[in-house]
TILUM-651583 format. One record per residue (C-alpha): x, y, z; residue in three letters. Coordinates in steps of 0.5 Angstrom, whole numbers, plus 2048, in hexadecimal, padded with zeros to 3 digits. Each point is the difference from the previous one (the first is absolute). Layout:
<atoms>
XYZala;...
</atoms>
This chain:
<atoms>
8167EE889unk;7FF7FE807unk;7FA7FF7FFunk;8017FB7FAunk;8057FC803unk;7FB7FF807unk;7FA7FD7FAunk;8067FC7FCunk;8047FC803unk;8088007FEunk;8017F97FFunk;7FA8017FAunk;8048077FEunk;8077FC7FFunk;7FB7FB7FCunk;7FD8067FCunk;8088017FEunk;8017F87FEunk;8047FF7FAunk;7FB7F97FFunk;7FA8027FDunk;7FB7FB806unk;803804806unk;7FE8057FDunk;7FA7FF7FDunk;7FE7FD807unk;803806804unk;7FA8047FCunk;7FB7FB801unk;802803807unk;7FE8077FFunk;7FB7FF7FCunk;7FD7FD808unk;802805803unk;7FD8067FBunk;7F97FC800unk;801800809unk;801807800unk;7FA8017FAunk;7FC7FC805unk;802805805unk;8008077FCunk;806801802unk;8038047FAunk;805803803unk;8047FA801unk;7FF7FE7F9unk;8028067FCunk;8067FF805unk;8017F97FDunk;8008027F9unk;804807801unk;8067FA803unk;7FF7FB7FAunk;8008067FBunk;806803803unk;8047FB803unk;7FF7FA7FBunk;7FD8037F9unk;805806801unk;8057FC801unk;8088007FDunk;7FF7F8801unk;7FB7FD7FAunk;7FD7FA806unk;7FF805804unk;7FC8047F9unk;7FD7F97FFunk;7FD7FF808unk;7FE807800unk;7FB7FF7F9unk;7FD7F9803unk;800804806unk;7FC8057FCunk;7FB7FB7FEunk;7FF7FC805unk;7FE807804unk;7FB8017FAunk;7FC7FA801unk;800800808unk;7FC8077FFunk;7FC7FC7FBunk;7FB8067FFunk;803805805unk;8068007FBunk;7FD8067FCunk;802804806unk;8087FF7FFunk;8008007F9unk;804806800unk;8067FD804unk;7FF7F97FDunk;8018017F9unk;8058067FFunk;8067FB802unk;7FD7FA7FCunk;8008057FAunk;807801801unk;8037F9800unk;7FD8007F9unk;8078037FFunk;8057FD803unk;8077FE7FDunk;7FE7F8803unk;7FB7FC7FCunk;7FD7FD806unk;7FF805803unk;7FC8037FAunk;7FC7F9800unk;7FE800807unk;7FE8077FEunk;7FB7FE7FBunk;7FE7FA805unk;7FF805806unk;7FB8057FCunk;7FC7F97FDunk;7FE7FF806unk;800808803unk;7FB7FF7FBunk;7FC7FB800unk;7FE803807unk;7FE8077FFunk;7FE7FF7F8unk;7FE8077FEunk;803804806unk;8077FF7FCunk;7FD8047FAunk;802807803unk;8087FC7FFunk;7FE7FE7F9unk;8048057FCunk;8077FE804unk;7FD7F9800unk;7FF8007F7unk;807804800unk;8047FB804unk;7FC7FA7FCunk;8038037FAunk;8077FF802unk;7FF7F9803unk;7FD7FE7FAunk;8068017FCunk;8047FD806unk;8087FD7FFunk;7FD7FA805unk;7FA7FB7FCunk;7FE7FE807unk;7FE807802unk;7FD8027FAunk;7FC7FA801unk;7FE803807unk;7FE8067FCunk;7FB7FC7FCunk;7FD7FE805unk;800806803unk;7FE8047FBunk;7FA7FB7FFunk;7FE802806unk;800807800unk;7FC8017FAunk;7FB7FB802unk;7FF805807unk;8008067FBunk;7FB7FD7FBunk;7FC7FF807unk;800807803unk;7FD8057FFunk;806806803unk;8047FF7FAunk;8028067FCunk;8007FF7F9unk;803808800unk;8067FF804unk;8017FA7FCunk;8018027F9unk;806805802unk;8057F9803unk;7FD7FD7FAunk;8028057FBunk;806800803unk;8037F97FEunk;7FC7FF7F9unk;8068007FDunk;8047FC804unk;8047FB7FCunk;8017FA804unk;7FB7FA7FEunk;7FF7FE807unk;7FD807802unk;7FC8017FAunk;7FC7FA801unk;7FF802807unk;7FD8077FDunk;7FC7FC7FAunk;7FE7FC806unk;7FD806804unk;7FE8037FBunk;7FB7FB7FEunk;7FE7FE807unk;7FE807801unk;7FD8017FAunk;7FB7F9802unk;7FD804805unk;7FA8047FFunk;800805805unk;8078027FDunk;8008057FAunk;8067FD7FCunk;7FF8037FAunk;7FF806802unk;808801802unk;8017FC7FAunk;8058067FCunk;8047FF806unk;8037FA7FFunk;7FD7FE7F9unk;8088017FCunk;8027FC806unk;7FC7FA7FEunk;8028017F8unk;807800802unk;8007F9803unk;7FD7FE7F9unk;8068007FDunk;8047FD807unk;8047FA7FEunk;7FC7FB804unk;7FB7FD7FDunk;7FB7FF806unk;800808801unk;7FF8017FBunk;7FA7FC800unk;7FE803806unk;8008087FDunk;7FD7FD7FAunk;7F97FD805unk;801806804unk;7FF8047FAunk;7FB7FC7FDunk;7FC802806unk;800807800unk;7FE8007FAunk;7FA7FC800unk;7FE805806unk;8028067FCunk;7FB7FE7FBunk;7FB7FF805unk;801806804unk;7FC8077FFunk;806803803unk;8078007FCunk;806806801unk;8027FD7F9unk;8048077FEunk;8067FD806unk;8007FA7FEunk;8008027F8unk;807803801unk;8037FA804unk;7FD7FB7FAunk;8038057FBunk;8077FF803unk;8007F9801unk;7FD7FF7F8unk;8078027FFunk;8037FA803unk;8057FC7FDunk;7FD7F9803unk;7FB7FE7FBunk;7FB7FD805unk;800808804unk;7FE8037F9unk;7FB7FC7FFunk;7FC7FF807unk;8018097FFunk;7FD8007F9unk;7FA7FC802unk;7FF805807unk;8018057FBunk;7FB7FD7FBunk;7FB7FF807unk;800807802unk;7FF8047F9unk;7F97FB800unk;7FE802807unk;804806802unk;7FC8057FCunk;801808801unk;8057FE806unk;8057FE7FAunk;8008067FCunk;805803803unk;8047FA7FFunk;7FF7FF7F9unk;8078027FDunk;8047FC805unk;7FC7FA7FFunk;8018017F8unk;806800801unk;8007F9804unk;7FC7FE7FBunk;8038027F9unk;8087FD801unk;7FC7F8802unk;7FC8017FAunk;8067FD7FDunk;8027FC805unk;8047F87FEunk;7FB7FD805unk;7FA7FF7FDunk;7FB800806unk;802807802unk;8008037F8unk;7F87FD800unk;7FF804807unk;8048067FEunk;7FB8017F9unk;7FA7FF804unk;801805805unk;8038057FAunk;7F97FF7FCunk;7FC801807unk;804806802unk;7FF8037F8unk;7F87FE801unk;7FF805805unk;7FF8067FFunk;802805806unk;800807800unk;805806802unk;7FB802805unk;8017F9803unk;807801801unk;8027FC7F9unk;8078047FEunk;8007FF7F9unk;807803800unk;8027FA805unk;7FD7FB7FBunk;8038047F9unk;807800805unk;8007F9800unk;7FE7FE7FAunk;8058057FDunk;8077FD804unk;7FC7F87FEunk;8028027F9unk;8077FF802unk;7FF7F9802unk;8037FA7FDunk;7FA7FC7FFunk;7FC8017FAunk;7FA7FF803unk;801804806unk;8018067FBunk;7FA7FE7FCunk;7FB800805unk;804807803unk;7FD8037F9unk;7F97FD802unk;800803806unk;8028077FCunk;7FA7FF7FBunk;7FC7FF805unk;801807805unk;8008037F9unk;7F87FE7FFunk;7FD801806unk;805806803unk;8038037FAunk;801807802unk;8037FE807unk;8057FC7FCunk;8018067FBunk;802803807unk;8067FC800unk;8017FF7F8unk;808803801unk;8017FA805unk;7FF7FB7FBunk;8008037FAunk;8097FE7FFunk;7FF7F9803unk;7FA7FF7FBunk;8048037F9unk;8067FB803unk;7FB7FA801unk;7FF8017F8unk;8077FD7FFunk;7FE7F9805unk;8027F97FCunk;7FA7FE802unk;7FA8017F9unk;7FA800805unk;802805805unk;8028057FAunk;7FA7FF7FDunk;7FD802807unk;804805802unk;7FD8027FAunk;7F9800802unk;803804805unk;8028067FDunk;7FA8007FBunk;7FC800806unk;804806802unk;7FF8037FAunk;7FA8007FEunk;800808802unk;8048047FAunk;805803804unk;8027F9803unk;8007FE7FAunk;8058047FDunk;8047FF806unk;8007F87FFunk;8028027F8unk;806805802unk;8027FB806unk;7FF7FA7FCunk;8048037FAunk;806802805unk;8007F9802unk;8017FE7F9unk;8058067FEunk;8057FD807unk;7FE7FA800unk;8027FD7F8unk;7FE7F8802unk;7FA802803unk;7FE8027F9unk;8027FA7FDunk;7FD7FB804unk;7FA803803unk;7FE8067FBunk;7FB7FC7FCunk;7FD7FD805unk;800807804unk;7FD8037FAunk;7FC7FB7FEunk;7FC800807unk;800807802unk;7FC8007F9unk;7FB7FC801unk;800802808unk;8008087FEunk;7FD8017F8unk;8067FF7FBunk;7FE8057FCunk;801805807unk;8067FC801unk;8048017F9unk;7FD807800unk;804801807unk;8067FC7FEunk;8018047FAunk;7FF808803unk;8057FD805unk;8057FE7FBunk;8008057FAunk;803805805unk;8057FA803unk;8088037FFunk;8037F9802unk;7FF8007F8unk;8037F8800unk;7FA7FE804unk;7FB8037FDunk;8027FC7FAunk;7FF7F9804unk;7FB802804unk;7FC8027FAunk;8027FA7FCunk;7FE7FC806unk;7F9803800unk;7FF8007F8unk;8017F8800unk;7FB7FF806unk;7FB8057FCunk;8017FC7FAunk;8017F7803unk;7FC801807unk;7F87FE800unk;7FF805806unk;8008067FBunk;7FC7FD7FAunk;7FB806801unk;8068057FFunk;8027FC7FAunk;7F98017FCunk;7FF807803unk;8088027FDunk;7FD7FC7F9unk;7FB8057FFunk;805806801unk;7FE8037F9unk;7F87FF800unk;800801808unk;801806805unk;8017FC805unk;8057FC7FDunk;8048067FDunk;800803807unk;8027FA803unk;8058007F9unk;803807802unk;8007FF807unk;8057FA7FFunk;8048027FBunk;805806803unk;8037FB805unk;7FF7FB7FAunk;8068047FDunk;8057FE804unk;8007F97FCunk;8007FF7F8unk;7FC7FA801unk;7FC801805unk;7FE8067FBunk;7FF7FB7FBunk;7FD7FB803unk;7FB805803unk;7FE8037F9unk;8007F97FCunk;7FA7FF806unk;7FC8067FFunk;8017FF7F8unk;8038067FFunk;8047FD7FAunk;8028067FCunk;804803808unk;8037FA802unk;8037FF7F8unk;802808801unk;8037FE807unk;8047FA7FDunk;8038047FAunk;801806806unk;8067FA804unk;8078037FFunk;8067FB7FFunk;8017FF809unk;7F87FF800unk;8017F97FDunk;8057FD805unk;8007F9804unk;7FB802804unk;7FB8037FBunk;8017F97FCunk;7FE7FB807unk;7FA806800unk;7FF7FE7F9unk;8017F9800unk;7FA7FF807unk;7FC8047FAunk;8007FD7FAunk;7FE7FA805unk;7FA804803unk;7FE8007F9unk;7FE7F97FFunk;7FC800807unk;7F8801800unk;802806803unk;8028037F8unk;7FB7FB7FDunk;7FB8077FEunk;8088027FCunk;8017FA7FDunk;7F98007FDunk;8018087FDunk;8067FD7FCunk;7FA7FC7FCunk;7FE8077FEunk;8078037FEunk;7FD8057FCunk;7FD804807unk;8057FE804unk;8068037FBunk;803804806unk;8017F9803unk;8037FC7FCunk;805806800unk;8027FF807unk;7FF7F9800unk;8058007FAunk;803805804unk;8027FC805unk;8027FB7FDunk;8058047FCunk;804802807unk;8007F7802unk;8067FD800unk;7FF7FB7FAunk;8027FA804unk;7FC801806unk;7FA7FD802unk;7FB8067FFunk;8038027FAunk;7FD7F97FDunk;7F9800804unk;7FF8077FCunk;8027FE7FAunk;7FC7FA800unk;7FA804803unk;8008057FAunk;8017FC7FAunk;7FA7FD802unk;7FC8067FFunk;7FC8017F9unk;8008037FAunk;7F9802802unk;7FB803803unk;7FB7FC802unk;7FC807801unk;8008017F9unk;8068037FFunk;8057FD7FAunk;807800802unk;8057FF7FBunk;8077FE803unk;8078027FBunk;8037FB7FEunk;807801802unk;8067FB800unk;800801808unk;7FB7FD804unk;800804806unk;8008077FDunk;7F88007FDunk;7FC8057FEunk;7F9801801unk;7FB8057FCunk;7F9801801unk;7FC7FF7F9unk;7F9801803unk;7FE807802unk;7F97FF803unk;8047FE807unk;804805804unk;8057FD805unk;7FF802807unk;808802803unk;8037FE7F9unk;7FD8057FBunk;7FF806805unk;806805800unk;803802808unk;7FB8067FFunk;7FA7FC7FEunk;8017FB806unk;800805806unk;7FA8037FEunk;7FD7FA7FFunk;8027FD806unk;801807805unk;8077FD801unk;8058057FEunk;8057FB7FEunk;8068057FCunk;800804808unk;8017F8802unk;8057FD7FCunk;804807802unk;7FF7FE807unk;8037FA7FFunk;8058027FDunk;803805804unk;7FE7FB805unk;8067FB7FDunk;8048077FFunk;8017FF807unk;8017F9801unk;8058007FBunk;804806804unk;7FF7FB806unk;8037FB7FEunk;8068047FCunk;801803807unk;8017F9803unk;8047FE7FCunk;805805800unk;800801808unk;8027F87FFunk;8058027FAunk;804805805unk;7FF7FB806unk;8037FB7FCunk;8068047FEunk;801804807unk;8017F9802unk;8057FE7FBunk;805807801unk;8007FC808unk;8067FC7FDunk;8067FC805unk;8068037FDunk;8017F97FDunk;7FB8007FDunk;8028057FBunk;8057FC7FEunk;7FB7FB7FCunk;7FC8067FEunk;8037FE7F9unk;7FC7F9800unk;7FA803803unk;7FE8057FAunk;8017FA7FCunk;7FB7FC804unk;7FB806800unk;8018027F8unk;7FA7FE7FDunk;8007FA7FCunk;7FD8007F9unk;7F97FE7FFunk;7FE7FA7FDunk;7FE7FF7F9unk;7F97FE7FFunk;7FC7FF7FBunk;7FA8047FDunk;7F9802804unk;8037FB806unk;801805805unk;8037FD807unk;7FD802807unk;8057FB805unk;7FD802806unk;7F87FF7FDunk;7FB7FD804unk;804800806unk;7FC7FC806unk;801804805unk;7FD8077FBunk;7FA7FD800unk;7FE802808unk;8008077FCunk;7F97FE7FEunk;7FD7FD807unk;
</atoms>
């Protein structure tokens, strides 16, 4: 200390402690005269003395002219050293460094103009203090007082043209500080990082891109900040890495994946898009480095497919269809499981075009590794059944694909039919509004005739008898309306010449039972006129309820379709074809009168003719009663192929045993009929239980109630007019879909 006060004079000292700025700026011009003599003498012992007296007794100061005397004194002791200051640098800088922070903002300015000139001086010897240097920077960056923010600018300036230029700077002990405040939200400091990480960034000898993971979610959080300028400067920053990912041999793309798989998940629209456009540039270029990343990317990518903003649903599309068209092996790390995984919880989504291309992603795995994704079969198979029941017709059809695609063994197949018929038997609107369509597709994906022989060996010993009646009824009007199943149609047409359609007959013809006219209908179609005319006369007085005749009525309008066209035809032979005009009359005869499809029938067989254009000649009776007509075959040359052969001489001629077959329907319709009596009586004896719960007031009006409960007399009606009230009502007809 004495020795500094013997270099320094007092009046100087007491100058340096000036409240004014010029006494205080002209005290250190002294000093600095006084260092650059005791420089010349190469006494540094007198200097370091000097400096231990301006850190201590001014810059550490309680009183803030001293603090500021003390960092000027700093500074003009720096430049008197001149080239020599590097020797001092370690007493030098530290208390400087300090001041950064100080509760005076004047102090923190005389700070930051202390270090400017500190540094012009000894340039790169002050890169050892860069660390403390940046972290300070930092903090004056977002300082409360604009003038020192702009000393920091200045300074900050300086400090990296010094760094660009020197070759001691460590990249590797930067990046930790780095890192550190990435996700600092001031806007002041993340322009300062953006700004060093750019400057850095232009210099070749530093490998920016090479640390690039650890501050790359910083920069893609800044693009959602709510300044417009930094926002621009992430948008640049990243542009840049970019463009030399794609020119660089050396990329460590799997860290980068996962933070660019997160921030596609961003809420902020400009976010999304610049990490699905990274994600597109990294499936092009990562090659097998991505492989283990596949199904976190998928998962990026298949929510953004049905992004509101344009831009990013066209990038997330590209990149899906580049990511379908590689094919990667397990062996290489490509999890199917993950993939499959993903795939199945995107079916869950809101979007329709997310679930779609999440189905396309499982048709695909089922292609190319179709044992691994059997492997996880149960993982998948339930979201795939409820995915039957999606609002959306171009995803049924797919998840259809799927299935068929995981059907084509027999016993996945039968599993699909079991679980396909459960989901219809729990789930009463997913056969209403989706069963055609399923069937329908199933059919033309899995073979009809495989498709309807597994459906009837599953329903003819189904117990739930009331939904195997619909279920039947619903796959006998696809067999008999649906283009897909037109082979099946002429394949059960020649069920009497053909031992394929017989098969396939008797194969549909158990479950069949379960619905009078679906049994009608079947044997109408395989022309086995003389049976369906027995089953006709076979139907009890319950058999021919309202639902019986909205069957009917569906019926008699598929008859006049070109479906039937080949029976309308046979009516021009009505001496061959006697047994059909008999259920045709059949029909009829259990009609409504004043209904639709009693007119459309009536009108139908009154055009048929007297003759025979076979040869045959028909002779009509000439009863007074139109409708109660009377045919007989005059010619003996010709021999009716159903109508003039007895049950007996028709099995043998068909292979059909059709006696066995009509007791099988019978007793079939027995146990319907036991159903439905059942029913109704546990429903009776629910309705009278409730009723014997009564409030003791009640009981009271017991009188009244009977009166209100007896039966009132039926109306009187007049001949042959029978009265159905709830005929034809619209919501029976979903029976049939």
């Amino acid at each position: 200390m004495a020795d500094a006060l013997s270099a320094i004079p007092a009046a100087v000292l007491r100058n340096l402690a000036d409240k004014l700025y010029e006494k205080r700026k002209n005290a250190a011009l002294e000093v600095e005269g006084v260092v650059k003599q005791l420089t010349a003498v190469g006494d540094h012992d007198k200097i370091n003395a000097v400096i231990n007296l301006l850190t201590h007794e001014f810059t550490y100061s309680s009183q803030a002219n001293h603090r500021k005397g003390g960092l000027i004194g700093l500074a003009a002791v720096t430049v008197g050293l001149t080239s020599e200051a590097s020797q001092h640098l370690e007493q030098i800088v530290p208390p400087v460094i300090n001041s950064f922070s100080d509760q005076d903002s004047r102090v923190r300015y005389y700070a930051c103009e202390a270090l400017y000139n500190i540094a012009k001086v000894v340039r790169g010897d002050f890169i050892v203090f860069f660390n403390q240097i940046f972290d300070a920077l930092c903090k004056l960056s977002a300082d409360s007082d604009a003038n020192v923010q702009s000393a920091a600018h200045l300074l900050d300036r300086l400090v990296k043209d010094i760094v660009t230029e020197s070759d001691q700077f460590s990249i590797e002990e930067f990046i930790p500080l780095l890192r550190e405040r990435m996700n600092v939200l001031n806007p002041y400091v993340r322009q300062f990082l953006v700004g060093w990480i750019t400057v850095l960034d232009s210099v070749p000898d530093i490998d920016m891109l090479g640390f690039l993971p650890d501050f790359l979610d910083g920069l893609f959080n800044m693009l959602s900040d709510s300044s417009h300028e930094i926002r621009q400067q992430a948008d640049s920053a990243l542009s840049e890495f970019l463009q030399e990912i794609k020119n660089s041999p050396s990329v460590d793309y799997g860290r980068m994946a996962e933070i660019l798989v997160q921030r596609a998940a961003s809420p902020d629209e400009f976010t999304r898009l610049t990490a699905l456009t990274w994600i597109n540039e990294f499936v092009k270029l990562g090659g097998d480095q991505l492989v283990p990343y596949y199904a976190d990317i998928l998962g990026a990518i298949l929510p953004c497919i049905a992004d509101k903003e344009e831009k990013i649903r066209v990038v997330a599309c590209e990149t899906n269809e580049e990511l379908r068209s590689m094919e990667a092996d397990p062996a290489e790390g490509f999890d199917v499981g993950a993939i499959l995984s993903i795939a199945r919880s995107q079916l869950s989504s809101e979007w329709e075009a997310t679930r779609i291309e999440a189905l396309h992603w499982m048709s695909a795995l089922l292609n190319r590794h179709r044992e691994e994704v059997l492997n996880f079969l149960n993982d998948v198979f339930d979201t795939l059944l409820k995915a039957l029941s999606d609002p959306s017709d171009e995803v049924v059809l797919l998840v259809l694909e799927v299935h068929a695609g995981i059907a084509r063994d027999s016993m996945h197949f039968r599993h699909l039919v079991v679980f396909l018929v459960h989901n219809f038997r729990i789930d009463n609107s997913l056969l209403e509004k989706r069963g055609a369509l399923i069937i329908r597709r199933l059919c033309v994906l899995l073979d009809a005739e495989r498709v309807y022989r597994e459906l009837s060996t599953i329903l003819e010993g189904e117990s739930d008898l009331e939904f195997a009646s619909i279920m039947v009824q619903a796959l006998n009007l696809i067999l008999l309306t649906s283009s897909e199943l037109s082979v099946l149609r002429d394949l059960l047409r020649k069920s009497l010449v053909n031992a394929a359609g017989t098969d396939l007959f008797l194969a549909l013809y158990a479950s069949w039972c379960h619905s009078p006219m679906a049994i009608i209908s079947l044997c109408l179609l395989s022309q086995a006129y003389q049976h369906v005319s027995s089953v006709i006369q076979s139907l009890a007085e319950e058999d021919v309820s309202v639902k019986f005749l909205v069957q009917l009525d569906k019926l008699v309008n598929l008859m006049e379709t070109p479906i039937f066209a080949y029976l309308r035809l046979q009516l021009l032979e009505p001496g061959r074809h006697v047994w059909l005009l008999k259920a045709l009359y059949s029909l009829l005869m259990l009609l409504p009168q004043q209904s639709a499809a009693f007119k459309i029938l009536r009108t139908r067989l009154k055009t048929v003719p007297p003759y025979s254009f076979g040869g045959e000649k028909i002779k009509r009776s000439s009863s007074g009663n139109p409708y109660s007509q009377k045919y007989y075959i005059t010619s003996e040359d010709h021999v009716s192929e159903d109508g003039d052969m007895n049950e007996d001489a028709l099995d043998m001629h068909s292979g059909v045993n059709f006696s066995s077959r009509l007791l099988q329907f019978k007793q079939m319709q027995d146990q319907h009929r036991m159903h439905s009596k059942s029913q109704a009586q546990a429903r009776y004896s629910s309705m009278l239980s409730s009723k014997d719960v009564q409030r003791p007031e009640e009981s009271i009006e017991s009188s009244t109630v009977t009166e209100i409960n007896r039966p009132s007399r039926p109306a009187r009606r007049g001949p042959g007019q029978l009265s159905f009230d709830s005929y034809l009502p619209c919501h029976e007809m979903n029976l049939l879909l």
